[in-house]
C-alpha positions in Angstrom: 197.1 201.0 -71.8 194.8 201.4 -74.6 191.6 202.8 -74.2 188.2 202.1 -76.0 185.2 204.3 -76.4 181.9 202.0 -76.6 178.7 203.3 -77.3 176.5 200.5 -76.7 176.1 197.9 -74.4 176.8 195.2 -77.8 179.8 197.6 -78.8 181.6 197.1 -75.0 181.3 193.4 -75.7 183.0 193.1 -78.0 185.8 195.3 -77.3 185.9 193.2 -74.3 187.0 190.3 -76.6 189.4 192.7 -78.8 193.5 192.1 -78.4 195.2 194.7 -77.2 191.9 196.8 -75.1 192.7 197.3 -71.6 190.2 199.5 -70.6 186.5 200.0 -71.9 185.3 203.4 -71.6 181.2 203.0 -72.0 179.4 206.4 -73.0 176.3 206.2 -73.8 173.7 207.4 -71.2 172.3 203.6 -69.5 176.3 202.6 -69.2 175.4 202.9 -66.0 173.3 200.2 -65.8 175.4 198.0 -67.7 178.5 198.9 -66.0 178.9 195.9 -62.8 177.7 193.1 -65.3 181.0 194.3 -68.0 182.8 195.5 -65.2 182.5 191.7 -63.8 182.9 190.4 -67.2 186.1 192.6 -67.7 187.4 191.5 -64.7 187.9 187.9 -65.8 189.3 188.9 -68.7 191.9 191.3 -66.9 190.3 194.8 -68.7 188.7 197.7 -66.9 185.4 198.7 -67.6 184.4 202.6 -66.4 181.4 204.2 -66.7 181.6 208.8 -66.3 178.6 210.7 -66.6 180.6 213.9 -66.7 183.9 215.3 -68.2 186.1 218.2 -67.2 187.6 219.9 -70.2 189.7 223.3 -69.5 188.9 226.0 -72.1 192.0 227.9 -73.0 190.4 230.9 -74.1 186.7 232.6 -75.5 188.2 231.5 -78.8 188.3 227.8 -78.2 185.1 228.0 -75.9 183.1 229.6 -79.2 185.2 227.0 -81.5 184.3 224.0 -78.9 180.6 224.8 -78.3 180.4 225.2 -82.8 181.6 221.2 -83.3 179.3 218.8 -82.6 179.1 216.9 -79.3 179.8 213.5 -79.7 179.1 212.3 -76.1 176.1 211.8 -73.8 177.8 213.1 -71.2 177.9 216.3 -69.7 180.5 218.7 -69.9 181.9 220.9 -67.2 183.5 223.6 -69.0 186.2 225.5 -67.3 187.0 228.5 -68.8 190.8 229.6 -68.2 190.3 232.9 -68.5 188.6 235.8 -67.3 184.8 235.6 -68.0 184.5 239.0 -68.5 186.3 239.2 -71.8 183.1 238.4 -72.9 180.7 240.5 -73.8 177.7 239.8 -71.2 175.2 239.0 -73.9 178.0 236.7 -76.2 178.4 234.6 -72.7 174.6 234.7 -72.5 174.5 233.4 -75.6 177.2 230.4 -75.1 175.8 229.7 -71.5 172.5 229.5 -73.9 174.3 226.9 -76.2 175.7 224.7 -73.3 172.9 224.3 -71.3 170.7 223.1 -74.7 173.7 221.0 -74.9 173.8 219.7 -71.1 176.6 221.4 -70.2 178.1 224.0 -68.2 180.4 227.1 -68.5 182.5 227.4 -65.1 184.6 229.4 -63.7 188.2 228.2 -64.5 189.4 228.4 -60.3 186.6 225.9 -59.6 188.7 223.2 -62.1 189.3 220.0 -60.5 190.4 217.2 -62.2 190.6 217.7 -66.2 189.8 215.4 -69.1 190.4 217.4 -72.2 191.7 221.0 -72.9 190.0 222.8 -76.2 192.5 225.2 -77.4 192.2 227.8 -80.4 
């Protein structure tokens, strides 16, 4: 099953006409909108389109959330970041400071027991 990342509505079509795509992942924030006319579309053409406003990624440790939050973001969505360890290894005003950095970001620094289903894990 391979997967396609679109950024645009003019990006999904074509990788709605591209050999070999079976799904079409739009992100980019009006996907939404554009998501039951390529869904349709898809449908004839036996590929998936999906549309996620949100990821869950699992953060192994303060090391990968600091290494995660430095890269750039390179998705509209928002991120629910489950930290797998113990907030308190932090110091209170370093976690201040990343809660700072993900909310400017649009995301969200949670408690790793409240982890659902996961997209992504950033490691060390």
């Amino acid at each position: 099953m391979a997967t396609a990342l679109a950024a645009t509505k003019g990006e999904a079509l074509k990788l709605l006409e591209t050999e070999g795509v079976t799904v079409v992942d739009l992100d980019y924030e009006s996907g939404w909108q554009d998501a039951i006319e390529l869904g349709r579309l898809g449908e004839k053409l036996g590929i998936r389109v999906q549309y996620r406003g949100h990821e869950s990624i699992a953060v192994s440790s303060p090391a990968a959330l600091i290494a995660g939050l430095s890269r750039p973001k390179l998705t509209f969505r928002q991120r629910n970041l489950y930290c797998q360890f113990e907030l308190t290894m932090l110091p209170a005003a370093d976690l201040e400071r990343l809660e700072r950095k993900a909310e400017k970001l649009g995301d969200y620094i949670l408690a790793g027991h409240l982890t659902r289903d996961v997209d992504a894990v950033w490691t060390e």
